[in-house]
TIRO-2110 file (N, C-alpha, C; in Angstrom, 1 decimal):
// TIRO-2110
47.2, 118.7, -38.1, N, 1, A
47.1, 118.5, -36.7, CA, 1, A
48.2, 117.5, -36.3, C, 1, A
49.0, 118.2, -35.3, N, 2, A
50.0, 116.7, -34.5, CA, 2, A
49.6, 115.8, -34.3, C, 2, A
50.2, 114.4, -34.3, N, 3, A
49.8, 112.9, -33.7, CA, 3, A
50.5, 113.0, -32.6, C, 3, A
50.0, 112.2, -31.7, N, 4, A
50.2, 111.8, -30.3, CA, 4, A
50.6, 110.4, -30.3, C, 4, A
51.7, 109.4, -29.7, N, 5, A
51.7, 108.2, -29.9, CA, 5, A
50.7, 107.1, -29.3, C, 5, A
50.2, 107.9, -28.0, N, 6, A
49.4, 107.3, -27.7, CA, 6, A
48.1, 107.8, -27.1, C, 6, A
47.3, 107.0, -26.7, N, 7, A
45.7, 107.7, -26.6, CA, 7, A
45.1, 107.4, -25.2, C, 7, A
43.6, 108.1, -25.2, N, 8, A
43.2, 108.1, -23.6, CA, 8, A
42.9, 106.7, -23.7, C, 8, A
43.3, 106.4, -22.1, N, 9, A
43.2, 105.1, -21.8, CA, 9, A
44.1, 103.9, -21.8, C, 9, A
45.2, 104.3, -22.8, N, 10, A
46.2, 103.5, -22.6, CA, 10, A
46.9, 103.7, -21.1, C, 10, A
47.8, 102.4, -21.3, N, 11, A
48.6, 102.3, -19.9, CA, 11, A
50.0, 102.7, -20.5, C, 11, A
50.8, 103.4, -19.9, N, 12, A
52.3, 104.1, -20.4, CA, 12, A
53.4, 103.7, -18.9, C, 12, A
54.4, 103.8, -19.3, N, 13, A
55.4, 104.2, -18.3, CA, 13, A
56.6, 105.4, -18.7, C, 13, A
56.6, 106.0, -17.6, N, 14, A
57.6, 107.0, -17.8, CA, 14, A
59.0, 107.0, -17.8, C, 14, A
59.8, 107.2, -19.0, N, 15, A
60.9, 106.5, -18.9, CA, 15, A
61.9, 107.9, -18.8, C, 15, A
61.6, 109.2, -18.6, N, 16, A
62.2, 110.4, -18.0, CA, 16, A
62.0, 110.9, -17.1, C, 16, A
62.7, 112.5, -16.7, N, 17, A
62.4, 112.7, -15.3, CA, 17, A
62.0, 112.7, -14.2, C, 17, A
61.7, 113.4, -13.2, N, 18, A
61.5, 112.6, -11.9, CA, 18, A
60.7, 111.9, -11.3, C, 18, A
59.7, 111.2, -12.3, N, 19, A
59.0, 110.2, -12.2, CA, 19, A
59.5, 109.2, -13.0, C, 19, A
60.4, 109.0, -13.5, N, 20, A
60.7, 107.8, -14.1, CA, 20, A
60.4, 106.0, -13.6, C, 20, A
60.3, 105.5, -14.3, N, 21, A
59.5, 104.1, -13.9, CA, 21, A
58.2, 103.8, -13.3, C, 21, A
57.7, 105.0, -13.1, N, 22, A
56.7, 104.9, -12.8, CA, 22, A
55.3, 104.9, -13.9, C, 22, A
54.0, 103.9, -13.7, N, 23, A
53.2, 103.6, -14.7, CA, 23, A
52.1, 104.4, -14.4, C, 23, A
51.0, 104.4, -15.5, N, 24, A
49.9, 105.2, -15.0, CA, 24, A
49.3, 105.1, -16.5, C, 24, A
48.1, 105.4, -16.1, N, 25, A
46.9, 105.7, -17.5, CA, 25, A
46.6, 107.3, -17.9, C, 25, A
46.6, 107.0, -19.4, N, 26, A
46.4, 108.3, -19.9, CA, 26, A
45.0, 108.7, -19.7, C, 26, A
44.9, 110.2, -18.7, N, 27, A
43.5, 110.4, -18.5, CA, 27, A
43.2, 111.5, -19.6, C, 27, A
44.5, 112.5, -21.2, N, 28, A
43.6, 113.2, -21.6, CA, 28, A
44.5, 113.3, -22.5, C, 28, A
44.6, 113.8, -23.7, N, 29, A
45.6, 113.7, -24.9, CA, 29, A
45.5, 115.1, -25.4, C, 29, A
47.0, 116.4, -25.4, N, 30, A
46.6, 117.2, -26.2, CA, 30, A
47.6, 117.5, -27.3, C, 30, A
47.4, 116.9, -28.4, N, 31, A
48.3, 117.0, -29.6, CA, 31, A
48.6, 118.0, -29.8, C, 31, A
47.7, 119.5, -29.7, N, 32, A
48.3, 120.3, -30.5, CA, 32, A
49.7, 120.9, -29.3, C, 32, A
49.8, 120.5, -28.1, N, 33, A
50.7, 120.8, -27.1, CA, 33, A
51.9, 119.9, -27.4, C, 33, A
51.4, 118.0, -28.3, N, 34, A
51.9, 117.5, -27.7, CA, 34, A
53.0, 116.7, -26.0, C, 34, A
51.3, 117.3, -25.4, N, 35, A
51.5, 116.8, -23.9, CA, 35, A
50.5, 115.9, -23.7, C, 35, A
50.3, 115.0, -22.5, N, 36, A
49.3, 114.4, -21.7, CA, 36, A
49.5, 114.2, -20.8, C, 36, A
48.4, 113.7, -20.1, N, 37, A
47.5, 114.3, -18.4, CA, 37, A
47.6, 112.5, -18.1, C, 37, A
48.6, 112.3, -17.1, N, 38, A
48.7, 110.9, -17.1, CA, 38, A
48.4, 110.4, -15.5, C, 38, A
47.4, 109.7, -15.0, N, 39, A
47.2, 109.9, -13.5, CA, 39, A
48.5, 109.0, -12.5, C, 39, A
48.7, 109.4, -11.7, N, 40, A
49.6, 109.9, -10.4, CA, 40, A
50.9, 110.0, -11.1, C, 40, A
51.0, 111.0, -12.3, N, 41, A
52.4, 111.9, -13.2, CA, 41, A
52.7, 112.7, -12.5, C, 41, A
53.8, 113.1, -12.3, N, 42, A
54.0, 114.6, -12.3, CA, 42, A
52.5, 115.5, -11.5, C, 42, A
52.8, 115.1, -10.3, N, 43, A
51.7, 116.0, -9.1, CA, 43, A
52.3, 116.9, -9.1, C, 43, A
51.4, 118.0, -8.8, N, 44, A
51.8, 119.5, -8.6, CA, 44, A
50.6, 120.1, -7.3, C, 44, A
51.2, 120.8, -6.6, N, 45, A
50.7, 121.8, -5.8, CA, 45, A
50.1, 122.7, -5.8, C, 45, A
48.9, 123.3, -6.0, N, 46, A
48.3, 124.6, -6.6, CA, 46, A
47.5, 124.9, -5.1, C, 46, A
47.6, 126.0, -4.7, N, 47, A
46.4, 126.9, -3.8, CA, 47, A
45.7, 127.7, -4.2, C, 47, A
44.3, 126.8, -3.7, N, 48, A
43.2, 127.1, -4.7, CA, 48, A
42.2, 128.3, -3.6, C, 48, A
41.6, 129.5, -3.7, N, 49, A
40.7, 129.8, -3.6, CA, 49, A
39.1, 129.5, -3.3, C, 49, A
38.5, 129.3, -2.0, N, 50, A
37.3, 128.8, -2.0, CA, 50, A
36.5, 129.6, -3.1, C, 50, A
35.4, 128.9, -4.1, N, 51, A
35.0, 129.7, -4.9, CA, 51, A
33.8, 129.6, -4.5, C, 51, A
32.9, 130.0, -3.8, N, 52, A
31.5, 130.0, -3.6, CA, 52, A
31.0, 129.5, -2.5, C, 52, A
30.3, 128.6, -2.3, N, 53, A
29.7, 128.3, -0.8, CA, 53, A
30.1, 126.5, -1.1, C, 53, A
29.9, 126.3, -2.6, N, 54, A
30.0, 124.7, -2.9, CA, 54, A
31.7, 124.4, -3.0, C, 54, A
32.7, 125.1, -3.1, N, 55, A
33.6, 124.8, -3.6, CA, 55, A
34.6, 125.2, -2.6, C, 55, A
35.0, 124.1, -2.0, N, 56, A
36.3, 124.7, -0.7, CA, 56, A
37.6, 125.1, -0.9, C, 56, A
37.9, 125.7, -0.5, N, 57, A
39.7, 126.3, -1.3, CA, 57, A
40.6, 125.6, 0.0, C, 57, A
42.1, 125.6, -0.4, N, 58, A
42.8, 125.3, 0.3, CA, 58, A
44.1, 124.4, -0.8, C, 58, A
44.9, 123.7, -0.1, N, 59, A
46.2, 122.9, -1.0, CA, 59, A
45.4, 121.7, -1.6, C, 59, A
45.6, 122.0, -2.6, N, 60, A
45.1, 121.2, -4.2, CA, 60, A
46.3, 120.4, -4.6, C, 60, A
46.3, 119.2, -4.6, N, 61, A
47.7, 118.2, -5.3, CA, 61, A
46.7, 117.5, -6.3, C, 61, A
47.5, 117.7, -8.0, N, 62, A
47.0, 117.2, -8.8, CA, 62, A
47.8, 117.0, -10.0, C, 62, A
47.8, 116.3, -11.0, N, 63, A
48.3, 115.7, -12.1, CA, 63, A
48.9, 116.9, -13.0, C, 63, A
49.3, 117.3, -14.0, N, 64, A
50.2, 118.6, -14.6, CA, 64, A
50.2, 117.3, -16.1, C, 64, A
50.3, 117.9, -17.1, N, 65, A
50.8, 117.4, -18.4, CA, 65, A
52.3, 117.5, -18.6, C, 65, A
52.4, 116.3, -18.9, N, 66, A
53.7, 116.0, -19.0, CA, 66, A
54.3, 115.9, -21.1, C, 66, A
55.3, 115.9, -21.5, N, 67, A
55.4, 115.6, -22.7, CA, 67, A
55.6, 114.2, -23.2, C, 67, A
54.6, 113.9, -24.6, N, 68, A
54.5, 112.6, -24.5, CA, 68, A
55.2, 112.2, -25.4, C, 68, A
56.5, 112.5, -25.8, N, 69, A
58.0, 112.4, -26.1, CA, 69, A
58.6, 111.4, -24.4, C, 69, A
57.9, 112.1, -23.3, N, 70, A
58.7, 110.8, -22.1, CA, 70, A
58.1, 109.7, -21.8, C, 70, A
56.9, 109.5, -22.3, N, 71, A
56.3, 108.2, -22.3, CA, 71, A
56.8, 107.0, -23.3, C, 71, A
56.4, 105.5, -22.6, N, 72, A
56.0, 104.7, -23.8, CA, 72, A
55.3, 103.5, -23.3, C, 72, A
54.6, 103.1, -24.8, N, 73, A
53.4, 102.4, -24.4, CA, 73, A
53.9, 101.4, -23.6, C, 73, A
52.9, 100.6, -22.2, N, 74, A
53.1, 99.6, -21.3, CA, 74, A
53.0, 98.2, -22.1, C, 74, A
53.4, 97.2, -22.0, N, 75, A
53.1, 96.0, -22.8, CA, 75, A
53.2, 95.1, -21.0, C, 75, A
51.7, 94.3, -20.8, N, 76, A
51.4, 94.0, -19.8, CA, 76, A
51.8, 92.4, -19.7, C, 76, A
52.1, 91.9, -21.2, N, 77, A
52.9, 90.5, -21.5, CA, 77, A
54.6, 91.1, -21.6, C, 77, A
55.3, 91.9, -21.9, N, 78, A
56.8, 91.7, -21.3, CA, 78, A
57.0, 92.3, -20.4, C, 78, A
56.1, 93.0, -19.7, N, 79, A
56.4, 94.4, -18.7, CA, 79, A
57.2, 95.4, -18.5, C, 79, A
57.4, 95.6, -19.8, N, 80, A
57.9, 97.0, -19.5, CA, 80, A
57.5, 97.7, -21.1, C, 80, A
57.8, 98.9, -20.8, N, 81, A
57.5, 100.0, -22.1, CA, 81, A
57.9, 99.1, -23.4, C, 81, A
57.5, 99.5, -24.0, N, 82, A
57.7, 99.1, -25.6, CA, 82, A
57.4, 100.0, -27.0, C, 82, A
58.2, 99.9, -28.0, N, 83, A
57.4, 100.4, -29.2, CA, 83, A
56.5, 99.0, -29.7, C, 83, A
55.7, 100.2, -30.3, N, 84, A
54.8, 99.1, -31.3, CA, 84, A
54.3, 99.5, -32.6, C, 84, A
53.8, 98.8, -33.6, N, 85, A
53.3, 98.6, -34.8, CA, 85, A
52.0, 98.6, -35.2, C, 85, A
51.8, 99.1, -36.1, N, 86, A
50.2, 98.3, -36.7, CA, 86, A
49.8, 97.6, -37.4, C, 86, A
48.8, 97.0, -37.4, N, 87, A
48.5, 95.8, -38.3, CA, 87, A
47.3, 95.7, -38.5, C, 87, A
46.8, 95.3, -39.7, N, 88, A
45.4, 95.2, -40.1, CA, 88, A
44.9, 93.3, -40.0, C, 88, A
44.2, 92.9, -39.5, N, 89, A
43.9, 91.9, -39.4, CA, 89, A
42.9, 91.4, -40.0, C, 89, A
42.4, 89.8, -40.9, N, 90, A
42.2, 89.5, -41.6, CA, 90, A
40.5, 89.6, -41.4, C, 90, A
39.9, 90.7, -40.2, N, 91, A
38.4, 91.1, -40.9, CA, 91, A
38.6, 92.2, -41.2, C, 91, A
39.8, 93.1, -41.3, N, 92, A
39.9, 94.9, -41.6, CA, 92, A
39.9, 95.1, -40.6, C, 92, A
40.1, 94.8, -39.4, N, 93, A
40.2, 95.8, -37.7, CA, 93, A
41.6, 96.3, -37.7, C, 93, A
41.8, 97.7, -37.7, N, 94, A
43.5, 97.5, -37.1, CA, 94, A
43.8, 97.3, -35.5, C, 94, A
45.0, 96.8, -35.4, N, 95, A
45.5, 97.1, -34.0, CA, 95, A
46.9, 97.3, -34.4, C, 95, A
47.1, 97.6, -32.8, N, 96, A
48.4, 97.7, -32.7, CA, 96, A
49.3, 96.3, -31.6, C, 96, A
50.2, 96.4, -32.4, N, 97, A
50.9, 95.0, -31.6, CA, 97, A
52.3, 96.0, -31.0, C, 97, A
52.9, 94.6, -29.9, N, 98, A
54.1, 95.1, -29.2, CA, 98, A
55.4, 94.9, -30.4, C, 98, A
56.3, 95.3, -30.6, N, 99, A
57.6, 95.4, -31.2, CA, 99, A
58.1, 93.8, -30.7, C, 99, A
58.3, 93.7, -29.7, N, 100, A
58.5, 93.0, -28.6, CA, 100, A
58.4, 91.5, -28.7, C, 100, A
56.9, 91.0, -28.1, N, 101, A
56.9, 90.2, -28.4, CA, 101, A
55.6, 89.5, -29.1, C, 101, A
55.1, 90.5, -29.9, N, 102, A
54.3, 90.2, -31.0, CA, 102, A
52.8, 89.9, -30.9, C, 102, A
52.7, 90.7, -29.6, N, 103, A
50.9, 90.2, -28.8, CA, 103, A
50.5, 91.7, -29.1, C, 103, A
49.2, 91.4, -29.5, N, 104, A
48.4, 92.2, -29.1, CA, 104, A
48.1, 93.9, -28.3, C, 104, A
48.2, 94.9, -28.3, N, 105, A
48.0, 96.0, -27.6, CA, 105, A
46.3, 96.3, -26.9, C, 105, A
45.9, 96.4, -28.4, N, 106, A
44.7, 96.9, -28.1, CA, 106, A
43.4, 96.2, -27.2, C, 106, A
END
């Protein structure tokens, strides 16, 4: 199965097209696409069909998967995107740390 760099719930910024610089949380990870569902990414327009008595149709603006080759993880101590590393720490927990400046991710 593909790895993804990063997982639901992290905070990412987009460092390619036309959302570039822009931040957001991962709301869904799909490896074998390698894409994710990142909230206010790459909105899209869909017209939707009322489907029933409960479900109103009309212009639908929503999130789209983007490839997570354009992301990278947020580091909220240097502020901006970063790579990072893993480390096992001295009870067996791993985390991951920033490249950067050596804090913490997880």
């Amino acid at each position: 199965m593909p790895k993804v760099h990063v997982k639901k719930g992290d905070t990412v910024i987009v460092i390619s097209g036309e959302d570039k610089g822009k931040k957001g949380k991962v709301l869904k990870v799909m490896p074998n696409e390698k894409k994710i569902l990142v909230e206010g990414i790459n909105i899209v327009t869909k017209h939707k069909k009322p489907n029933g008595q409960a479900q109103q149709g009309g212009i639908i603006h929503e999130e789209a998967p983007i490839y997570s080759s354009k992301v990278l993880l947020y580091c909220n101590t240097c502020g901006k995107g970063v790579r990072y590393g893993r480390k096992i720490l001295d009870n067996g927990q791993k985390v991951r740390y920033c490249k950067v400046c050596g804090e913490n991710i997880d």
